[in-house]
Residue frames as qw, qx, qy, qz and C-alpha x, y, z in Angstrom:
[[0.426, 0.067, -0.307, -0.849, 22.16, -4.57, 10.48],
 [0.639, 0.098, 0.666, -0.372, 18.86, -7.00, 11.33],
 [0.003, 0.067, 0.911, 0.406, 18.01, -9.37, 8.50],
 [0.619, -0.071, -0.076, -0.779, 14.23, -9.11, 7.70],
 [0.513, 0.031, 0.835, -0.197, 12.37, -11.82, 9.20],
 [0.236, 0.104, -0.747, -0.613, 11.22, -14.35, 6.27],
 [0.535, -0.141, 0.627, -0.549, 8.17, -15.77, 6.37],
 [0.177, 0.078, -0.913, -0.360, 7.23, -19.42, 4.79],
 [0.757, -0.178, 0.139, -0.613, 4.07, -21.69, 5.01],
 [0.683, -0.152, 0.711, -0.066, 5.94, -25.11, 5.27],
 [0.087, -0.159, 0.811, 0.557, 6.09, -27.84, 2.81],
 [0.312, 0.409, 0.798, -0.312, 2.07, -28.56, 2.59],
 [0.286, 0.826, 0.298, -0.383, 1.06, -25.52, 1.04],
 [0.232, -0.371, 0.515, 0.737, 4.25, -25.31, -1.51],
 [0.284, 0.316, 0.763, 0.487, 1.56, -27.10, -4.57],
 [0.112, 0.860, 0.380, -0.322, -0.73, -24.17, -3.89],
 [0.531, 0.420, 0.263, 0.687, -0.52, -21.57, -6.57],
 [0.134, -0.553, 0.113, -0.814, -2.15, -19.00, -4.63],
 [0.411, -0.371, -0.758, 0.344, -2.59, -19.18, -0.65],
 [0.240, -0.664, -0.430, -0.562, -5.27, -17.00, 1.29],
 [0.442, -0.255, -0.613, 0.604, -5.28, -15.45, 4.51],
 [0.232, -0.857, -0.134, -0.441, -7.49, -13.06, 6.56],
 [0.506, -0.172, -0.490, 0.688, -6.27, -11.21, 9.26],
 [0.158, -0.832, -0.462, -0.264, -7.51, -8.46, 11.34],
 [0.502, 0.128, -0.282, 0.808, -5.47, -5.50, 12.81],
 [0.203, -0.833, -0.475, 0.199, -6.08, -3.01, 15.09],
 [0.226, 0.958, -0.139, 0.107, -5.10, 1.02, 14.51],
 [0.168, -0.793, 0.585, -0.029, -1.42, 1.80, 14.82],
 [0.928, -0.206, 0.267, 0.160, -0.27, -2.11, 14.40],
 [0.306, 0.809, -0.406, -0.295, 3.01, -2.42, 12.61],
 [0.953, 0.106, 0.189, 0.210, 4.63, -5.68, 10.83],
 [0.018, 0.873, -0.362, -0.325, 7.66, -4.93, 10.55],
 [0.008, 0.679, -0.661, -0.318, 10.54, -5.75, 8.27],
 [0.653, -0.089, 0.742, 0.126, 10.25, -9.09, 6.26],
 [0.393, 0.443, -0.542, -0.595, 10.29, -10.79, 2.93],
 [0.735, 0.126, 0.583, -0.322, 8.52, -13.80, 1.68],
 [0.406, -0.079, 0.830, 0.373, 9.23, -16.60, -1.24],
 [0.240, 0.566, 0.743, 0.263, 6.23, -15.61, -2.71],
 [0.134, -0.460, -0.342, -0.809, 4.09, -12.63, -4.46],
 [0.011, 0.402, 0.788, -0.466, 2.24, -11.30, -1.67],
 [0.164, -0.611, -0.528, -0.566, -1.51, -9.73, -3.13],
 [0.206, -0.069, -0.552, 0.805, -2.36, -6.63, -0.07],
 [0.269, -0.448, -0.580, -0.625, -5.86, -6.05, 0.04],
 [0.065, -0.064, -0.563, 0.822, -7.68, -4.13, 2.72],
 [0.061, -0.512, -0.770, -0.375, -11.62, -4.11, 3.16],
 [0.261, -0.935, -0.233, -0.061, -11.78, -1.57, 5.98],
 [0.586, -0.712, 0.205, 0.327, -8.91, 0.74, 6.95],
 [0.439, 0.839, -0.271, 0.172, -5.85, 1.81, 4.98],
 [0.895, -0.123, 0.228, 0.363, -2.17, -0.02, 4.60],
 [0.105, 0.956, -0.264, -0.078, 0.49, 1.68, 4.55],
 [0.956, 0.015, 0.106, 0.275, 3.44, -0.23, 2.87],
 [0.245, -0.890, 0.342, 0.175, 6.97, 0.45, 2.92],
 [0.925, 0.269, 0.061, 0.261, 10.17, -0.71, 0.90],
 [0.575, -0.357, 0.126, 0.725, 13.63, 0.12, 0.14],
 [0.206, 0.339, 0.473, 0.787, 12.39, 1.91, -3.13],
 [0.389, -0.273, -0.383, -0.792, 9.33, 3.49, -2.06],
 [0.235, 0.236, 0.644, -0.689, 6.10, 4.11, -0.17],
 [0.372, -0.290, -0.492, -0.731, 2.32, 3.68, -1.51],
 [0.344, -0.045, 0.311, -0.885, -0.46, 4.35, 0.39],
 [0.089, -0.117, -0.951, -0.272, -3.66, 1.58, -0.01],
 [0.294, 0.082, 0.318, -0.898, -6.90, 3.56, -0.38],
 [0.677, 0.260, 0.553, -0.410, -10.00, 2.13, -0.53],
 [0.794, 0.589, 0.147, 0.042, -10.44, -0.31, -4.43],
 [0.463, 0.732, -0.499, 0.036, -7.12, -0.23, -4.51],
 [0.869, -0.450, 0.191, 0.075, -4.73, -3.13, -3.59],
 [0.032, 0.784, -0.596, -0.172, -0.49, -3.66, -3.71],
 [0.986, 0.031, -0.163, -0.009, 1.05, -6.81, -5.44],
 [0.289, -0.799, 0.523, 0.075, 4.47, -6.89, -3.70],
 [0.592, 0.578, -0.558, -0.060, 7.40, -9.03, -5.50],
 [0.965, -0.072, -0.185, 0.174, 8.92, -12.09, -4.39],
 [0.644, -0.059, -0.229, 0.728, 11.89, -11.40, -2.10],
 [0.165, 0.618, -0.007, 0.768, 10.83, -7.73, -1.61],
 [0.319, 0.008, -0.516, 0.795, 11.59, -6.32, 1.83],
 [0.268, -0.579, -0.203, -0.743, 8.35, -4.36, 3.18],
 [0.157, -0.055, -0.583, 0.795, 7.02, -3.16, 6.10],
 [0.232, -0.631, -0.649, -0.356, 3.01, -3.00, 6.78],
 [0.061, 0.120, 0.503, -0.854, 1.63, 0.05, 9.09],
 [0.032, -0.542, -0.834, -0.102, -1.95, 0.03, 9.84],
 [0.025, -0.027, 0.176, -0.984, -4.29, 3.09, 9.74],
 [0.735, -0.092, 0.120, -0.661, -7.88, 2.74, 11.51],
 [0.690, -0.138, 0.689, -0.173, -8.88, -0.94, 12.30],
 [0.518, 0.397, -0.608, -0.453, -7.95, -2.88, 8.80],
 [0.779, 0.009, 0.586, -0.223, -9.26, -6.10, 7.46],
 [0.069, -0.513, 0.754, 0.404, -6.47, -7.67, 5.50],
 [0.889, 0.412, 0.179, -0.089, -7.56, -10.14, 2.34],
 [0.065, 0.593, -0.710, -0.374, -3.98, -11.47, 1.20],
 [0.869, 0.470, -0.045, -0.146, -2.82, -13.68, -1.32],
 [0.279, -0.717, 0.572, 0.285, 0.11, -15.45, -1.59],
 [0.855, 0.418, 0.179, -0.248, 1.17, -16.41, -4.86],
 [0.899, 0.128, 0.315, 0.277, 3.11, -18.60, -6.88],
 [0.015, -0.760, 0.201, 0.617, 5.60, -15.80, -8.40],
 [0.003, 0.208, -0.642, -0.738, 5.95, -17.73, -11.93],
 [0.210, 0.633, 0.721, 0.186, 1.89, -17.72, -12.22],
 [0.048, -0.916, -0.167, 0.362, 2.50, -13.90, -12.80],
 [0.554, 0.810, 0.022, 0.193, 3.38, -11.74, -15.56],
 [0.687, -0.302, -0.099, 0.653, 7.35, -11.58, -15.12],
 [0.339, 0.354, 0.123, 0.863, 9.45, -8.28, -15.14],
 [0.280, -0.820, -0.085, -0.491, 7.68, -4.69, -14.04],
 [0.170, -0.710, 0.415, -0.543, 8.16, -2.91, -10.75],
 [0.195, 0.075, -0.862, 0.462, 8.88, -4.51, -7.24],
 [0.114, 0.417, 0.688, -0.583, 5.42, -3.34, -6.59],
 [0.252, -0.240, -0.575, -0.740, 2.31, -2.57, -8.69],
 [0.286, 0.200, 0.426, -0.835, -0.49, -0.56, -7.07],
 [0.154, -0.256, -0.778, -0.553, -3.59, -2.21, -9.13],
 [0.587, -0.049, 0.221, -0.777, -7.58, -1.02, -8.92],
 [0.153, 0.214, 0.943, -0.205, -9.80, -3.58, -7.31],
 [0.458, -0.133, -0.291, -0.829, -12.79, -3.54, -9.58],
 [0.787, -0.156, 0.304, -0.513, -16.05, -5.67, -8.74],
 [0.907, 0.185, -0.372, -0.065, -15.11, -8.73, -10.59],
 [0.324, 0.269, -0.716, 0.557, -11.64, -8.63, -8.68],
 [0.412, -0.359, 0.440, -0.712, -13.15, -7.39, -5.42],
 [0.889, -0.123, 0.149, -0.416, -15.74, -10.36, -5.51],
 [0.878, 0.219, -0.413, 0.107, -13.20, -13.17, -6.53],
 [0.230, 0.508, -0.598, 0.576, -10.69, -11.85, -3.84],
 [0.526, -0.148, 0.190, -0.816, -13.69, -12.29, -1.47],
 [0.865, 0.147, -0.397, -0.269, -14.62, -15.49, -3.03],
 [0.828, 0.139, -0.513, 0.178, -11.62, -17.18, -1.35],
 [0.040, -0.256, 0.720, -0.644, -12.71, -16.71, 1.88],
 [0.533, -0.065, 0.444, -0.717, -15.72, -18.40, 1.48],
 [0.248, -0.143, 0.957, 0.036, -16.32, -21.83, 2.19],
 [0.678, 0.473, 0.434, -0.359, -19.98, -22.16, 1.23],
 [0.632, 0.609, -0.214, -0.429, -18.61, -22.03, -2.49],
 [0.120, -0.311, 0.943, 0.008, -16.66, -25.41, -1.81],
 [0.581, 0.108, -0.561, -0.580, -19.87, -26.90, -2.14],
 [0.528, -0.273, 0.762, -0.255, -21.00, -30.30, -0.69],
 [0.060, 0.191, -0.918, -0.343, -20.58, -33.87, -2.72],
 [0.814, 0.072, 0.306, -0.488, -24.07, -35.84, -3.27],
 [0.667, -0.021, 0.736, 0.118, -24.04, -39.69, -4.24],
 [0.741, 0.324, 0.488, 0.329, -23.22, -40.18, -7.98],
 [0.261, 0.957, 0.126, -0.025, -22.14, -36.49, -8.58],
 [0.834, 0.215, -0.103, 0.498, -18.52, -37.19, -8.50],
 [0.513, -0.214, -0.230, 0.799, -15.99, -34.41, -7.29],
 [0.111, -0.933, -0.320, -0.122, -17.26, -31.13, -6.58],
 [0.430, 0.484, -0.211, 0.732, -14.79, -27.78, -7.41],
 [0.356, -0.600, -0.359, 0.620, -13.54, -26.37, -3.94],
 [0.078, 0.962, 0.127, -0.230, -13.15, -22.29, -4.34],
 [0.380, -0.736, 0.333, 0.450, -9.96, -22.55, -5.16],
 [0.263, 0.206, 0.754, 0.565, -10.08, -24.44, -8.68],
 [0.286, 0.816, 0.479, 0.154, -12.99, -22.43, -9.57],
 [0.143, -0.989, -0.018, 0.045, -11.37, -18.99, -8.50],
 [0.552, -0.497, 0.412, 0.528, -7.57, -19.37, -8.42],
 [0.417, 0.438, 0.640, 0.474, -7.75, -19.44, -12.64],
 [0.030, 0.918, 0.354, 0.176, -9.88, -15.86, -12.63],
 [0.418, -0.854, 0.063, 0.303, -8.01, -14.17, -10.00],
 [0.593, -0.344, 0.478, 0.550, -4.70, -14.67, -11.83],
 [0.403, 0.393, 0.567, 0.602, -5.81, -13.84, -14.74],
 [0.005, -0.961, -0.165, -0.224, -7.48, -10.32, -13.83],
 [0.574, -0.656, 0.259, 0.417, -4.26, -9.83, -11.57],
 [0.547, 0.130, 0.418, 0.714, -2.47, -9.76, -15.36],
 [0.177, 0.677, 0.441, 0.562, -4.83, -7.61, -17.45],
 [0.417, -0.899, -0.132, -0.009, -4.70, -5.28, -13.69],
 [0.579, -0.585, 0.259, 0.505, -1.01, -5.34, -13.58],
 [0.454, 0.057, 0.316, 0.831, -0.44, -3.89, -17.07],
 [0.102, 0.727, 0.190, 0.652, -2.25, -0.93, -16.70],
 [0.717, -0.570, -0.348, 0.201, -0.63, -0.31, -13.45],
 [0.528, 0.719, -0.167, 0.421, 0.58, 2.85, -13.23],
 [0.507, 0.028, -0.597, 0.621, 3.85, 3.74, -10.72],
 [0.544, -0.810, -0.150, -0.160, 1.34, 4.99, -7.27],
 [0.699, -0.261, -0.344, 0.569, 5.06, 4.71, -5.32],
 [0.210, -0.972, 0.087, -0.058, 6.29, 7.72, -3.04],
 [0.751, 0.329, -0.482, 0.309, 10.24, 7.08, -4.10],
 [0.791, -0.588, 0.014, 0.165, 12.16, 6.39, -1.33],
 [0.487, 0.670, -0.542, 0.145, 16.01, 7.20, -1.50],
 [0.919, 0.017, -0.303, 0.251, 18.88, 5.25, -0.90],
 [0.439, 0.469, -0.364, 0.675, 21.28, 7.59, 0.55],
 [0.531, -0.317, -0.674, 0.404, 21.64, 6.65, 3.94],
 [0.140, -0.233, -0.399, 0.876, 21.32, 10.53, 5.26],
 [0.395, 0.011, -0.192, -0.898, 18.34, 12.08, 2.84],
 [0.571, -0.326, -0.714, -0.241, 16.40, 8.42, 4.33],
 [0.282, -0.310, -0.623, 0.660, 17.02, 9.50, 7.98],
 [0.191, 0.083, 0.055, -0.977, 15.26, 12.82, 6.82],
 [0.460, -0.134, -0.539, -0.693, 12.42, 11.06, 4.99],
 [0.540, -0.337, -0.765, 0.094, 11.84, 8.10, 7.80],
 [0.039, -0.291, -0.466, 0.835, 11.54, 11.24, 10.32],
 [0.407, 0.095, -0.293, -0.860, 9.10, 13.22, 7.80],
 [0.530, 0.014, -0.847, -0.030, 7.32, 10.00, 7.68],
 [0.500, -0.177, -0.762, 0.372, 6.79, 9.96, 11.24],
 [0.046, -0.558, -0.241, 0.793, 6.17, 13.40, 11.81],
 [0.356, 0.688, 0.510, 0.374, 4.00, 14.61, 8.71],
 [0.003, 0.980, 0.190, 0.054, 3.02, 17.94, 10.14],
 [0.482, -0.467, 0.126, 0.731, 6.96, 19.16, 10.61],
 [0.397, 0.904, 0.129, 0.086, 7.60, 22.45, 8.96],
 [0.463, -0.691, 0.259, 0.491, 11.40, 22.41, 9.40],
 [0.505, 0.804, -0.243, -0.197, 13.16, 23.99, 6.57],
 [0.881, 0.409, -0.111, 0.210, 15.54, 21.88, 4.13],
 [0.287, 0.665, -0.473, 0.502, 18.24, 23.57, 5.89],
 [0.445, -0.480, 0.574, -0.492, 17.73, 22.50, 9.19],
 [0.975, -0.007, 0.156, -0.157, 17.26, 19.09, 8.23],
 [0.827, 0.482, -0.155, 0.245, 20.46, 19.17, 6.76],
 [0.352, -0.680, 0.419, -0.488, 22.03, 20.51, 9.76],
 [0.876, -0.300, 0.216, -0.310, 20.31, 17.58, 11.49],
 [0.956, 0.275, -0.063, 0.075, 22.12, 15.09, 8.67],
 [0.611, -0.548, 0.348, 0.453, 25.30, 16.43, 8.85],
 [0.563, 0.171, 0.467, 0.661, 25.44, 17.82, 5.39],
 [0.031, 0.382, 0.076, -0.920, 24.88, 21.22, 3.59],
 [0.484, 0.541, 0.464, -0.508, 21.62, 22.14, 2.14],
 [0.417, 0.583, -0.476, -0.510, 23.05, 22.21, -1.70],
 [0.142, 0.276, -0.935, -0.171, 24.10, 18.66, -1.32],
 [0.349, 0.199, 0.775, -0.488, 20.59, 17.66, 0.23],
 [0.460, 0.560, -0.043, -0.688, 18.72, 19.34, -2.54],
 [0.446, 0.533, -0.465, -0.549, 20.80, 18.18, -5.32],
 [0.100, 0.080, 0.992, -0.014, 20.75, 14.21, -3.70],
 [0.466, 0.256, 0.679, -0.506, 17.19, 14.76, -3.46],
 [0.623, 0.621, -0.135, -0.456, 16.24, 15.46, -7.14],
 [0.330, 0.476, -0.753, -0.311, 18.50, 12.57, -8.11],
 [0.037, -0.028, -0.998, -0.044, 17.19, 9.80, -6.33],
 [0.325, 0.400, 0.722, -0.461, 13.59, 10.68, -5.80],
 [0.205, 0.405, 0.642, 0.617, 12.88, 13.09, -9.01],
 [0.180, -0.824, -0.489, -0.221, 11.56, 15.73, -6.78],
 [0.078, 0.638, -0.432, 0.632, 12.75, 18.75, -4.96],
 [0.144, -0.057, -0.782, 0.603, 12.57, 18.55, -0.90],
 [0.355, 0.133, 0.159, -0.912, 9.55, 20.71, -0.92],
 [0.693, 0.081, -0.292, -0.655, 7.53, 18.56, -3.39],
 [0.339, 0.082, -0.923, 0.160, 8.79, 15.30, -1.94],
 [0.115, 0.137, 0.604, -0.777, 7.00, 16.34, 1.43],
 [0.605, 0.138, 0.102, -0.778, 3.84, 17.59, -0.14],
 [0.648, 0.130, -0.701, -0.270, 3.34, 14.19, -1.77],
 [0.456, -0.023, -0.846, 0.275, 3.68, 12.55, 1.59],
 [0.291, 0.160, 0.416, -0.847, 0.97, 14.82, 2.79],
 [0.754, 0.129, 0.110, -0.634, -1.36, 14.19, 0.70],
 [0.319, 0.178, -0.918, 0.157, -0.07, 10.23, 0.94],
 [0.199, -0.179, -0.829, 0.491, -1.42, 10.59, 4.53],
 [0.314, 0.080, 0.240, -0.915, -4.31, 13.02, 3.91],
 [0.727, 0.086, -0.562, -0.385, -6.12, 10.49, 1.33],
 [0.486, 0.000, -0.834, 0.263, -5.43, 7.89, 4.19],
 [0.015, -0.150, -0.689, 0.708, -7.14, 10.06, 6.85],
 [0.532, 0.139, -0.240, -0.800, -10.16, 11.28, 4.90],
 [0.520, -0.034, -0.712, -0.471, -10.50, 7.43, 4.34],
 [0.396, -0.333, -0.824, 0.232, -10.77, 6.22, 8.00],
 [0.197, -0.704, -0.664, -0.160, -12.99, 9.58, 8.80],
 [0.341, -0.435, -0.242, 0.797, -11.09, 12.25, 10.08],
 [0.195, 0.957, 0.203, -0.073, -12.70, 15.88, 9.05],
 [0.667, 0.558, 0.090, 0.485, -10.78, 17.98, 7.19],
 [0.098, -0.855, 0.324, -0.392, -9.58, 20.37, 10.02],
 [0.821, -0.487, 0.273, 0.120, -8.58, 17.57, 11.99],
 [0.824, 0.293, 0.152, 0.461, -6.12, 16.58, 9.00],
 [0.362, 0.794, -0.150, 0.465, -4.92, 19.98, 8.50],
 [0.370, -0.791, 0.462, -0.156, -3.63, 20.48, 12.24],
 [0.891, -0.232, 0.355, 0.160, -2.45, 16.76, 11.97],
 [0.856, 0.386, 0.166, 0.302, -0.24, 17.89, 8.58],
 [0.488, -0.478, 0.023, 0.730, 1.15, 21.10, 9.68],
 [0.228, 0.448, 0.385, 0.774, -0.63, 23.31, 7.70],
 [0.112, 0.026, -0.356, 0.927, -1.93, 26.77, 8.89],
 [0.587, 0.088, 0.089, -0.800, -5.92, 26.45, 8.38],
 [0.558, 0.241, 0.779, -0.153, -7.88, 24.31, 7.03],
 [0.587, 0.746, 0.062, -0.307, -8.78, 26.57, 3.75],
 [0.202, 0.731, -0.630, -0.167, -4.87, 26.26, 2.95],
 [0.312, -0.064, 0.938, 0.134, -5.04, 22.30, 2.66],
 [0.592, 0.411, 0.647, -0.249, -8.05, 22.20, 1.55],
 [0.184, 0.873, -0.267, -0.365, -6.31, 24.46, -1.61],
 [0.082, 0.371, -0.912, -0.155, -3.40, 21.97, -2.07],
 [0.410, 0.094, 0.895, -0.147, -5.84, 19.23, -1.80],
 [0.617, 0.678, 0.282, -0.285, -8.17, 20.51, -4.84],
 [0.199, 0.808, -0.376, -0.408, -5.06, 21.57, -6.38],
 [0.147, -0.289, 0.938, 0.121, -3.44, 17.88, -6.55],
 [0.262, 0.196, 0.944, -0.030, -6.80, 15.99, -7.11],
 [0.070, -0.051, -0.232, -0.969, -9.46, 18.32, -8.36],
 [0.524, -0.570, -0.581, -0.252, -11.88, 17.92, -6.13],
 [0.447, -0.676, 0.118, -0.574, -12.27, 19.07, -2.52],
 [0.075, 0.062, -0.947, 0.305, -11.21, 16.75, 0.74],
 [0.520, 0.128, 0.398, -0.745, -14.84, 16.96, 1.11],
 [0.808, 0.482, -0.183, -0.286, -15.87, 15.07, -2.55],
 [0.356, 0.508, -0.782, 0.059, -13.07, 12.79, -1.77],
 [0.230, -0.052, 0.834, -0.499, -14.66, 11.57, 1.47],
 [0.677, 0.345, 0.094, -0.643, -18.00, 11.56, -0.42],
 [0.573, 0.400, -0.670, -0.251, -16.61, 9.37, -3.41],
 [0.110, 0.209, -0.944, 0.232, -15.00, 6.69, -0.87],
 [0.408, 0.037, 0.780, -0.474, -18.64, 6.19, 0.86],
 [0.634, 0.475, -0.124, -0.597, -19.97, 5.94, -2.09],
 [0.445, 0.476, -0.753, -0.094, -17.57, 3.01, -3.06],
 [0.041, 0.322, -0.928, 0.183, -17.72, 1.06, -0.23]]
């Protein structure tokens, strides 16, 4: 079995409570497998992040960003060119306990403080008798953490569960890969090497969903993700493996109550 690569920042940055990094990906990139000593804060200004875990999938659509736990295993897939805003933080300046992950909205106050600490102009510059002059990080590091609390307890669980059983995850990590499949719960269980009662009844125990509803969830996971980086709503249906476009666009009012049209509308509105 590979060990997730860890990743550190040395001994320099340890007094930091919260380190900052931009980065810039291009479509399709994938980071795979690691864990990190610290809280990592996922924030995405263009493009959509798609995070993995052992527990669970969530999806990162526009105003929305993932705090991942200390020690927690993930996996980062890009969708359309993304422009990462992390955080790495200090895991005991954070509210202990809750999930391994906590999907929190990025209002404007967040949005602009996250934002804030990439920019140097607010570091300031010293003049003769004015004594020390806050960098961004003593003005902002204080705020951030504190809306990160009041944002992580009304965080509710955004996760697509993941299971643990080692054959009903080969099915998902294919499904996953292949949205649009329409193979029936039996033939996937074929595939696994087990019979379609025992697939069923694992699924509803470790995920809380049948097979059927598991899937649709991980459609419209990846339809909200394509709507955001501009695909049209027939492109999405052939990409999900539905038979029209009216028949997503159905399940897509039905789950959100709105249209994939008024969904794409909202997001440019937001950004």
């Amino acid at each position: 079995m590979i060990q997730p690569k860890l990743q550190t920042f040395g001994a320099l940055p340890a007094a930091q409570k919260v380190i900052a990094q931009s980065i810039d990906y291009a479509d399709d990139t994938h980071e795979i497998a690691h864990i990190h000593h610290r809280s990592q804060l996922v924030y995405a200004t263009t493009g959509i992040v798609r995070v993995v875990t052992p527990g669970g999938l969530w999806m990162l659509t526009p105003g929305h960003a993932l705090l991942i736990g200390s020690q927690v295993e993930h996996e980062l897939y890009m969708v359309g060119k993304v422009s990462m805003r992390t955080l790495y933080i200090d895991p005991d300046a954070l509210p202990a306990g809750g999930a391994e992950c906590r999907m929190l909205t990025v209002d404007a106050l967040l949005r602009a403080s996250l934002l804030g600490m990439f920019d140097s102009a607010l570091d300031g510059e010293a003049t003769a008798g004015s004594g020390a002059v806050p960098t961004r990080e003593t003005l902002l590091v204080p705020l951030i953490l504190r809306l990160l609390q009041l944002a992580c307890a009304r965080a509710p669980d955004k996760r697509l569960p993941l299971p643990v059983n080692a054959r009903l995850r080969r099915i998902c990590e294919r499904l996953i890969a292949q949205p649009a499949s329409n193979d029936t719960l039996e033939a996937w269980a074929d595939e696994v090497g087990a019979s379609a009662r025992t697939v069923a009844r694992l699924f509803r125990q470790e995920t809380g969903m049948t097979f059927g509803q598991w899937r649709e969830q991980l459609r419209l996971a990846e339809a909200m993700s394509k709507l955001a980086v501009g695909h049209t709503p027939g492109q999405i249906a052939q990409d999900l493996g539905y038979a029209d476009v009216r028949t997503f666009s159905a399940m897509f009012r039905r789950a959100f109550g709105c249209t994939p049209q008024q969904f794409r509308q909202h997001l440019s509105e937001t950004d």
